[in-house]
N, C-alpha and C positions, 0 to 999 in steps of 0.2 A: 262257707267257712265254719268250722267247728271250732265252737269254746270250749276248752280243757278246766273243769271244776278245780279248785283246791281247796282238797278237806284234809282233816289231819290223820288221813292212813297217808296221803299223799306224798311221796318222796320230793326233797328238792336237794340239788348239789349246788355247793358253793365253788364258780371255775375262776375267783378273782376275787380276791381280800383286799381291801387301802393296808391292812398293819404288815405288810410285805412291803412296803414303799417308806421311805423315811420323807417325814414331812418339811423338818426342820430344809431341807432344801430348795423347796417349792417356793418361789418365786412369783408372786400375782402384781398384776398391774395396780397403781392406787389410782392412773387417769383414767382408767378405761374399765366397761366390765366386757370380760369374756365367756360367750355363750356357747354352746356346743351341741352339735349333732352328730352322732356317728350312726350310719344307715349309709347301707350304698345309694344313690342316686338310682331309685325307681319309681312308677306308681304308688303311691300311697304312702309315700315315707315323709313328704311334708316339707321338703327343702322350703317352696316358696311360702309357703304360708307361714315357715318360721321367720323368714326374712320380711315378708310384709309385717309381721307383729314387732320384729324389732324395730323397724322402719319409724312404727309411732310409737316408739318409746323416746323421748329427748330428753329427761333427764338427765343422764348422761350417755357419754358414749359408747355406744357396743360394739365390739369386734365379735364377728359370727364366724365361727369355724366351723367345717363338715368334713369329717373322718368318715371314709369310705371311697369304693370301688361306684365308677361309674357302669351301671346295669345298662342305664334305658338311656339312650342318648339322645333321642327327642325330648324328652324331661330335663336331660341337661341343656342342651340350647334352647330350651322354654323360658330357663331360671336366666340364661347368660343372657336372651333378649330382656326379658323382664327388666335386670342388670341396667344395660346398655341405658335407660332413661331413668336410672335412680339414684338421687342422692347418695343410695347406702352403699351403691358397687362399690368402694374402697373400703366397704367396712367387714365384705365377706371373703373368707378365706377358704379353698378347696385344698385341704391337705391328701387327699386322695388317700391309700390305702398304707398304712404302719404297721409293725411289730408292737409298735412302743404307745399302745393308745392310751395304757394308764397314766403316761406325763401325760396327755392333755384333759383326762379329766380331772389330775389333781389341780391343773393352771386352770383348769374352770371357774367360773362363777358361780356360774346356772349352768345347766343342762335341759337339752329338749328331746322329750321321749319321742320317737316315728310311732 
């Protein structure tokens, strides 16, 4: 894999501004926090690892959502066996693949970078 430097000749585009979106609408839960991952379902993008770290968080409650296309479909029945013997399977949600992903990261909490 190649790392791409960023120095300041370096160009970056901006493809998605929040002040396009009105906030006053945005709606967050006050029982619950909502985490977010948007990454398709493949190698290296961390589904379960993000779902074990919220697993030991009990403070309070997490609902784990993942925006995205399922890539690798052994990775997903990886996570849904995992699933099957964890307390947390009710607490993650597979929105699969949107137009509309900036409502969920404005209904976010936290966000987890793949």
């Amino acid at each position: 894999r190649k790392i791409l430097p960023f120095y300041n000749h370096t160009k970056a585009v901006t493809i998605f501004t929040p002040q396009n979106m009105e906030y006053e609408n945005i709606q967050r839960p006050q029982d619950h926090w909502e985490g977010l991952l948007v990454a398709r379902i493949a190698g290296g993008k961390g589904h379960l690892d993000a779902i074990k770290a919220c697993e030991r968080y009990t403070k309070k409650k997490i609902i784990l959502r993942f925006v995205g296309n399922i890539e690798d479909k052994l990775i997903y029945q990886e996570i849904l066996n995992y699933l099957e013997t964890s307390p947390f399977k009710s607490n993650v949600i597979f929105e699969g693949t949107t137009p509309r992903v900036a409502t969920y990261y404005h209904k976010a909490h936290f966000l987890i970078f793949p």
